[in-house]
N, C-alpha and C positions, 0 to 999 in steps of 0.2 A: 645580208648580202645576196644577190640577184647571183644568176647562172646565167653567164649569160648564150648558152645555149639554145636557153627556152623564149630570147625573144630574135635569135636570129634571123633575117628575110629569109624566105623562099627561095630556090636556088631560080635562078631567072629573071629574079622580081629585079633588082639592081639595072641601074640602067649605065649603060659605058659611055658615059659623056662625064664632060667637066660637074664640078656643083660643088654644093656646101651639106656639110652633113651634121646633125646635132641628135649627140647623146643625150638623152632624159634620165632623170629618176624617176620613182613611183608617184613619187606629189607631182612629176610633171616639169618640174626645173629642171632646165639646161645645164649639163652639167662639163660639157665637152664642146666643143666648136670644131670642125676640122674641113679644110677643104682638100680636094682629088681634082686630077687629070682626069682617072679614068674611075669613077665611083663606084662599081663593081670591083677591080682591082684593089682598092683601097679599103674598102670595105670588108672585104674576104679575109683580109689580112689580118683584122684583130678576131674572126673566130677561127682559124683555120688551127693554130699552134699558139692555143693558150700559154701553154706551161713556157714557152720560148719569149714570149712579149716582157717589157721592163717592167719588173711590180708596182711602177707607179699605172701604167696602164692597166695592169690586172687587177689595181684597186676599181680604176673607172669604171670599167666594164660592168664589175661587180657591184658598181653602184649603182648604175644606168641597167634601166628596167625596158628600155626600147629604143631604137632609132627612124630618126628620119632624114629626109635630104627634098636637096633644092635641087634640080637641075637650072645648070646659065649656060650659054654659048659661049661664051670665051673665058679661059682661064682669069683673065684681068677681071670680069666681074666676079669669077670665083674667089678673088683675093679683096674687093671691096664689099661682097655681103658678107664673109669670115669676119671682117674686122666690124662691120656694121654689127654683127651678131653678138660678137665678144664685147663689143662697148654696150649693149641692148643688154646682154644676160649675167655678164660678168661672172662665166663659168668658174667654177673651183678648180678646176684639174687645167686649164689652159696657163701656160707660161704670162708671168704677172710681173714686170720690169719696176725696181723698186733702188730709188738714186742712191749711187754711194757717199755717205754724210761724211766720208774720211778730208780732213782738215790738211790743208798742203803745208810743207815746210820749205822754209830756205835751208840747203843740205852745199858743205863744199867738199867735196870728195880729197881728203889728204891722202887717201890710200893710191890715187894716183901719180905717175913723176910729174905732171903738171895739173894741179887740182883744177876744177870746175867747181863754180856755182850755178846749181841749178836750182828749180823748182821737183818737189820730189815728194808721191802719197805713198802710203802703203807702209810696206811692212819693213824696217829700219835694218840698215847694216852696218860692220864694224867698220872703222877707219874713215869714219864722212862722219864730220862733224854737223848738226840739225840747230837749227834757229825755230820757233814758232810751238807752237802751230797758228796760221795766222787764218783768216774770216775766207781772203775770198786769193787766189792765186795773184789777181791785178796789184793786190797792197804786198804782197813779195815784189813783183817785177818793179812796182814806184820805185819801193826802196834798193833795189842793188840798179836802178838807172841814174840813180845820184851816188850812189858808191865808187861806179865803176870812174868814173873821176879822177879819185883820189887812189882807189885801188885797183888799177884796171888787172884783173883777174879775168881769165879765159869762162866763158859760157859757154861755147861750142859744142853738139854732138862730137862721138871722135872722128865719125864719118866725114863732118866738115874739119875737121881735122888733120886727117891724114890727107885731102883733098887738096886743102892750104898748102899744106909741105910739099906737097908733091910738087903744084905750080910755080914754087917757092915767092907767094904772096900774100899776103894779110890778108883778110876779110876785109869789110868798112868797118866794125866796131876797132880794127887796126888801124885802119887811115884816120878814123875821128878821135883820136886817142882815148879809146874806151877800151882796149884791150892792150897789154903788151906785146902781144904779138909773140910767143913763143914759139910758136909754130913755125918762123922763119929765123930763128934765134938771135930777135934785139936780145932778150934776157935769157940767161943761162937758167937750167933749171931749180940750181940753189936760189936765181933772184924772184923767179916767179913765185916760191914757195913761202919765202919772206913776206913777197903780198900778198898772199890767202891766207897765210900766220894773222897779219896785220888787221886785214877782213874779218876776220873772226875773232878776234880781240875787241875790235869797235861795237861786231853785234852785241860781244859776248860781255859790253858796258863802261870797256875801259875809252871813252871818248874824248875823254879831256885832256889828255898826251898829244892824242892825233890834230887838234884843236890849236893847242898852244903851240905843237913843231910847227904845224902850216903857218898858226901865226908869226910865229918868230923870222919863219925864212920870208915871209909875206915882207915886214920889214927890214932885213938885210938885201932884199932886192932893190927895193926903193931907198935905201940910203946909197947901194952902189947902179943908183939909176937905171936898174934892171926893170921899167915900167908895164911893158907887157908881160913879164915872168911874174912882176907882183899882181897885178890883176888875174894873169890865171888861179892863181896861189889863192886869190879873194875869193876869185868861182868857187873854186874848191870847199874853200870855209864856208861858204853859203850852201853847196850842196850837203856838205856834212850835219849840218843845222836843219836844212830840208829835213834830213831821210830823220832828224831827231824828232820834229815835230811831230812826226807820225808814230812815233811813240808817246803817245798821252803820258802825261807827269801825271800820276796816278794817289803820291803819295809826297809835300811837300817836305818833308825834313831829309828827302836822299836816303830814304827807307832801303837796307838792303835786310831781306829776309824770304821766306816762301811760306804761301798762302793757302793753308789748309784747311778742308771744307768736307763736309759728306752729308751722304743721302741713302737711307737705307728704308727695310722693311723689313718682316719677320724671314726673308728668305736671303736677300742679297745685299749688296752693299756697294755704292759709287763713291770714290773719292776724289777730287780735282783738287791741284793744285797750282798757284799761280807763281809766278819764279818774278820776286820784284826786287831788280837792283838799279839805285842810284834814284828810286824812286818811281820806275819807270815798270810797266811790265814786258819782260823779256822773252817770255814762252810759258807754254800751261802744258799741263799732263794729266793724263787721267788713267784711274785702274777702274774693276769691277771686280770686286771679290764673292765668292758663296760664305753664305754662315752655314758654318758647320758643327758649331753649339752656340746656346744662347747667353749672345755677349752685348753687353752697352757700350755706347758711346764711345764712353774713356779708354774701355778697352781696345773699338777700333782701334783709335790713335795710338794706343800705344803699342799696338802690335806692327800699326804702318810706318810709327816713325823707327822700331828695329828695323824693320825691313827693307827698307827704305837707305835710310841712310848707314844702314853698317857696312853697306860696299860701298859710299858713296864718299867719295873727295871733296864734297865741295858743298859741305855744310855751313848755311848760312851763318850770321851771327845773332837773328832771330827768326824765332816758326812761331808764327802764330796758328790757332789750332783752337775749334769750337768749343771744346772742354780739356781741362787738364788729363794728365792720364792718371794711372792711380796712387804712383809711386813717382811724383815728379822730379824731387831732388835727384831719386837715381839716373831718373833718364835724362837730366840734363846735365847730371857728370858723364853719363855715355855720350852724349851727344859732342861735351865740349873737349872730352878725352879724343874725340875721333877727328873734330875740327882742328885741333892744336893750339885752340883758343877759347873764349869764354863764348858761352850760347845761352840764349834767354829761349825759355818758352812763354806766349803769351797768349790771354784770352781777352781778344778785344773786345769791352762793352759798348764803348757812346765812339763817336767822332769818326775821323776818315778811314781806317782800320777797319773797325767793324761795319762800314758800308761796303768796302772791298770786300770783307770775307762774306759778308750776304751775298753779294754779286757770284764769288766764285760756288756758291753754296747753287744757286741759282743754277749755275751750269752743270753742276754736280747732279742735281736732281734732273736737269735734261739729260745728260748721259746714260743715267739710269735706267729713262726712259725710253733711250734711242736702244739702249743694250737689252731690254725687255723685249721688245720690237723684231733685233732682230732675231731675239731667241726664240721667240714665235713665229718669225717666220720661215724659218727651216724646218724643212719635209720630214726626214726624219726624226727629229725631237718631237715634231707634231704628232708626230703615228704612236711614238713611244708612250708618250701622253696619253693618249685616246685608250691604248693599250693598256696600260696599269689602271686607267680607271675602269675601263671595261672589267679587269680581273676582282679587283677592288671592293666596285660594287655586283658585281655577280649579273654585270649584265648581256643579254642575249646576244647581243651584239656593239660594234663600239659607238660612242655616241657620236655622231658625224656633225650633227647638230643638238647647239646645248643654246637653254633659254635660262637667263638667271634674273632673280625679280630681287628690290631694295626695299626699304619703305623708308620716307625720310620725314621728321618734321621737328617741330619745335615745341616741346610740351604743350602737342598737340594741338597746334595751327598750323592750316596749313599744311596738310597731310598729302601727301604725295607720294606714288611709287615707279618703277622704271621696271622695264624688260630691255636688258641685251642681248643678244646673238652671238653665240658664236659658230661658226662652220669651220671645220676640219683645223679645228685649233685660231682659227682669226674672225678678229671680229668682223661683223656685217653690219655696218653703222647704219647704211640705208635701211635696216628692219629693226631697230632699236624704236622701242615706243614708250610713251606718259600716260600714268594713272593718277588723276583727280579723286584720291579715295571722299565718296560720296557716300556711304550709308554708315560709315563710323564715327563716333561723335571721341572727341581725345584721341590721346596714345593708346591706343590698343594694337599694335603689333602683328599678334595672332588673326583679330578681325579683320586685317589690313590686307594680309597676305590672302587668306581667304576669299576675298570680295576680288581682287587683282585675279587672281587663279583663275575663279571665276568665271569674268567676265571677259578675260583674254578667249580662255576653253569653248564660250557659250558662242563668242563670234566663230572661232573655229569650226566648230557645228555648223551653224548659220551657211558660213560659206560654203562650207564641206556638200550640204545640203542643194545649198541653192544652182550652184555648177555642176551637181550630176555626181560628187564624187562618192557617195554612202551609195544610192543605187547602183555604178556602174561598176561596185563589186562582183555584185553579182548577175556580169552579162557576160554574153556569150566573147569572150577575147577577138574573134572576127568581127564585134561589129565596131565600125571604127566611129561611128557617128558616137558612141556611148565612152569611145575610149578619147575622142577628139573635148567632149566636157569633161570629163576627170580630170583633164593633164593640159587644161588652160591656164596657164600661169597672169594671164592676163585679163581685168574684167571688160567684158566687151560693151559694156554699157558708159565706161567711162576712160576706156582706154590707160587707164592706170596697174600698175600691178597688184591683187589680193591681198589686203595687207596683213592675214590671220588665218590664209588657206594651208597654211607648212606647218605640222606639228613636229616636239621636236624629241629628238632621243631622251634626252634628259634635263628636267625642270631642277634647278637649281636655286634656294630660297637663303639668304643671309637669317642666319640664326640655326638655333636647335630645336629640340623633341618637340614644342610645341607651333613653331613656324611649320617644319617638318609634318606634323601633324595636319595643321589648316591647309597645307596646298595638297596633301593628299585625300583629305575628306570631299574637299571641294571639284576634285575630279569623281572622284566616285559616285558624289550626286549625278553630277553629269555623266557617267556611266561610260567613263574614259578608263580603262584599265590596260594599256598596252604603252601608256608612259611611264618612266621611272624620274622618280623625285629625291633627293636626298637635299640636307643642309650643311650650312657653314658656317659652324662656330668660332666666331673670332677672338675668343680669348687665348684658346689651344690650338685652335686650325684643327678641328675636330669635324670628322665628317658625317651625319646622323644617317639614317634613313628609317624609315617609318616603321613602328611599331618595338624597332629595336633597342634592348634597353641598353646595350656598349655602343660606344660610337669605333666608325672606322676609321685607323689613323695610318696617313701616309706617310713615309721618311719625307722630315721636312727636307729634305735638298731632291725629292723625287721630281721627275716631270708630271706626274699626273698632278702634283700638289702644285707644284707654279701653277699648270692651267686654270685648276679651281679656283685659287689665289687669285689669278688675275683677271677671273669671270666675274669673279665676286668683287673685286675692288671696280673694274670699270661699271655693275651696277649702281655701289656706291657712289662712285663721282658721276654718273651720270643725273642720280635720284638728286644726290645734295645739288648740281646745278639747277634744276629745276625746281626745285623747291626754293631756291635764291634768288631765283626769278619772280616768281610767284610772290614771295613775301619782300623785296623790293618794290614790283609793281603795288600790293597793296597798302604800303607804308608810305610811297612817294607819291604816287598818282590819285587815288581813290579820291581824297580829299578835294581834288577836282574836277569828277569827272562830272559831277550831276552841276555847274557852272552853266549856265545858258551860254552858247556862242564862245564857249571856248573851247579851241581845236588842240588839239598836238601840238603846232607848229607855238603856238602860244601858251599851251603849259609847261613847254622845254624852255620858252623865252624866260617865264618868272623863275624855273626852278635853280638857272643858268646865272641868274641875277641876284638872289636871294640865296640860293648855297642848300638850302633845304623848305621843307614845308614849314619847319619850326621857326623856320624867320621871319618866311612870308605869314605865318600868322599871327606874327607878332607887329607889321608893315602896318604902316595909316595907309587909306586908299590915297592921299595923297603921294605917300610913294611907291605904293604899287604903281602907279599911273606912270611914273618916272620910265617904266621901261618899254623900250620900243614894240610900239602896235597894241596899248592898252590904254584907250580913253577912261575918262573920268567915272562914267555910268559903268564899265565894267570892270572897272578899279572896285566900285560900291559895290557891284552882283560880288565880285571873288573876298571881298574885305567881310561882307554878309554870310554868305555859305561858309569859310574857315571859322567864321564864331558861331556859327548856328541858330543864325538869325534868315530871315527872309528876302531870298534871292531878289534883290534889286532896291532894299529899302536899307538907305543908308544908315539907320537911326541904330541897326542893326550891330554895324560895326565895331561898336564898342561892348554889345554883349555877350558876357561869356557862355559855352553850352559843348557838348559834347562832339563829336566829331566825326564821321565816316573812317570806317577801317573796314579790312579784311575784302576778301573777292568771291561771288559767287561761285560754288560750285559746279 
């Protein structure tokens, strides 16, 4: 951490005009954006009363090792090069706008004397009954604009409300008969209350009452030749049916049961549930639990369905549920003791059942991921984090930036490795980079991480070198021409950003004592000793560091242990993607690319056609030819090259011989 005393301007130097000003760190990343009316005044401000500033500002400071600024003439351009800045640097400490995922529901307020349906997110209250949660707020409003119909229940703010009364007149949804209009009292409040009952009855499934009355009075209009009353009565039924279609029939045999699904990890745990009556889905729910001992599967479920349903009224007559729990007879006399009737649990293997509960499983593992997301990105849980591992590992300072490296392959094809990023606890997906391990032959792990270490370090050097930054340690701090190369974030040769000028607090390796080992040999050769390394053991979540023979272990429910957890897993998927890449490419393509005159555009056409490489080389060039933009002579070159015979000689095609595999290094 910087003082930042010691890089404060000169008193005078500040100039009192508008501008844009940008904190640095030591590597020279922007780390702050800010613009001023008056830049001296604003500037003075963050050293004048340290100890008074918000500690997320007293972090900055202390992280930024110098400032600078832009003088502009009018504040209006001081707010279009701020934003131009902030989109260019994509500072850490500037405010970071991040959408809320919260899912809307149809909500009718019964705790009112005249209920409302509205549209309603957030955070749920007593006496207002909830529909949903539904995709997009539009597929709430479709469906209560064919409701209001048959149930014209009031929508209104009460502002429009008490505004109505006052006038003593309807709105239009009163004149067009979409509202009853209680507000000017056609209905009493006992009758308006009836149709919100009614309203939520139909959500809440029961739709074939409301179906058959309309039909029925539908025909006693028309026998006592009430023709326009029957025709309304028909709208009606047709809207009713509308607002059903948009509930997808999910489950044909009129399935009533709730759809239980999870997604976890060694730390936490997502469960969704899908609520399906009449066949239909009617609403979903989701929790996120911490594990706070190490429990399976079954046990989840069995602890969600106590939980769950022992205050709960309104137990299905089946729950299906990814595995049984472990005592199931018990829990399904709990269950059916509670419902007042008999309850199945079930585990669905084959058919329409078990594609739903994949589905809800689906979203469960998105939740998961959205709740990881935004656990990471809260300021204080990040600090916490940074904090416990700083103490953890005995380091100097917290690591602000952490680099964590994978190795992925396929007994050993195909060997690849990954570098992620993180800063101040979130990832930096723009500085995420791929290693083609090249001088290792097989699975060797240790050599893997080694060579990656490496070769990451050696650019680091390189650049470090080439920009001025290892000389202009040791220059005089006045001379700005030496401090102007150190602290370019940008190569001026290609106008692109350095993609290995940032080292980082702490190197982070998947694995134990001897990964641990190879990323720290491999800096010492390179004669890098002011980074810290540790690994991570994925059997225990065990955390090594070099030379030690205990490992260090965090409370698994800590924040420092999620961060490492989740630096390490996103190298993980970041490595397995790329290596899936790689051995796709070489599995599906390779076999064509040495084809004279066959482009892209025409080896998507056969592989489109044919289904794999395994088919098309099993094709007579008579039907390769079949597919569009592949004559007969390069029907014979592609029939030739897949049997390993001579590109263009038909005679070829029928010979058997070995094949093109794998990608250069």
């Amino acid at each position: 951490m910087a003082d930042p005393a010691t890089y404060r301007p000169a008193p005078g130097s500040i100039p009192e005009s508008p501008g844009v000003y940008r904190f640095r760190d030591e590597h020279g990343r922007v780390v702050y954006v800010g613009k001023a009316k008056n830049l001296r005044s604003r500037l003075n401000s963050y050293f004048a009363d340290f100890a008074g500033l918000h500690p997320r500002t007293q972090t900055m400071l202390q992280t930024a090792a110098r400032v600078d600024w832009t003088v502009v003439r009018t504040e209006v351009e001081a707010l279009q090069l701020e934003y131009s800045w902030i989109k260019e640097f994509d500072p850490r400490f500037n405010v970071r706008y991040r959408d809320d995922k919260s899912y809307p529901y149809l909500a009718v307020t019964l705790d009112e004397e005249y209920p409302r349906v509205m549209v309603m997110r957030g955070a749920k209250r007593k006496g207002v009954r909830y529909f949903g949660p539904y995709s997009h707020a539009w597929a709430i409003r479709e469906t209560v604009d064919q409701l209001l119909r048959v149930f014209p229940v009031r929508t209104c703010r009460p502002g429009v409300f008490k505004r109505q009364r006052q006038l003593d007149r309807p709105c239009l949804l009163g004149y067009i008969g979409k509202c009853s209009a209680p507000c000017v009292g056609r209905v009493t409040p006992e009758e308006h209350r009836v149709l919100a009952e009614d309203f939520c009855d139909f959500m809440a499934g029961e739709t074939g009452r409301f179906i058959k009355r309309l039909e029925r009075e539908m025909r006693e209009a028309a026998a006592e030749l009430e023709y326009e009353r029957a025709a309304r009565l028909r709208d009606d039924i047709r809207a009713l049916e509308r607002a059903l279609e948009k509930q997808a029939v999910v489950l044909g045999d009129r399935t009533d049961g709730d759809m239980i699904a999870l997604a976890e990890d060694e730390l936490e745990a997502a469960v969704q549930v899908f609520y399906v009556r009449g066949g239909r889905i009617r609403g979903q729910r989701g929790w996120v639990v911490d594990k706070v001992e190490d429990v399976t599967t079954s046990d989840l479920v069995e602890h969600f369905l106590i939980q769950i349903y022992s205050e709960s009224e309104s137990v299905p007559r089946e729950v299906f549920v990814p595995e049984a729990p472990p005592d199931e007879a018990a829990m399904t006399e709990l269950l059916s003791e509670q419902r007042g009737g008999p309850v199945h649990l079930r585990v669905p293997r084959r058919g329409d059942k078990k594609a739903l509960l994949d589905t809800v499983a689906r979203n469960a593992m998105e939740a998961l991921k959205q709740h990881k997301t935004r656990r990471a990105s809260d300021l204080t849980t990040r600090s916490r984090a940074l904090r416990e591992l700083q103490d953890a590992l005995e380091l100097p300072e917290a690591p602000l930036r952490i680099e964590c490296y994978d190795v992925s392959n396929l007994q050993g094809s195909n060997v690849v490795a990954s570098m992620v990023v993180f800063e101040d606890g979130l990832a930096r997906k723009g500085e995420y980079r791929r290693f083609t391990i090249k001088g290792v032959e097989g699975q060797d792990d240790v050599r893997s991480i080694h060579e990656v270490i490496t070769r990451r370090f050696r650019r680091y050097l390189a650049e470090s070198e080439k920009f001025g930054e290892l000389d202009a340690i040791g220059e005089d701090p006045g001379d700005s021409a030496a401090q102007a190369a150190a602290h370019q974030p940008i190569d001026p040769e290609t106008g692109k950003p350095r993609k290995f000028a940032y080292p980082p607090n702490l190197v982070v390796v998947d694995g134990g004592p001897p990964q641990v080992a190879a990323a720290r040999r491999a800096l010492d050769e390179l004669g890098i000793d002011d980074i810290a390394v540790c690994g991570l053991a994925k059997r225990l979540e065990e955390i090594w560091l070099p030379g030690d023979p205990d490992p260090v272990i965090l409370p698994r429910n800590s924040e420092g242990m999620f961060l490492v957890q989740r630096v390490r897993d996103e190298a993980h998927r970041f490595a397995i993607t790329f290596h899936r890449q790689r051995r796709s490419k070489a599995m599906t393509v390779s076999e064509l690319d040495d084809v004279p005159g066959l482009g892209p555009a025409r080896r998507a056409a056969l592989l489109r056609h044919f289904g794999s490489v395994k088919r098309l080389r099993e094709a007579t060039p008579e039907q390769i030819a079949e597919v569009p933009g592949i004559g007969p002579s390069s029907a014979n070159r592609i029939a030739a090259a897949l049997h390993g015979g001579t590109a263009g000689d038909p005679r070829a095609a029928g010979r058997s011989g070995g094949h093109h595999g794998g990608e250069a290094s």
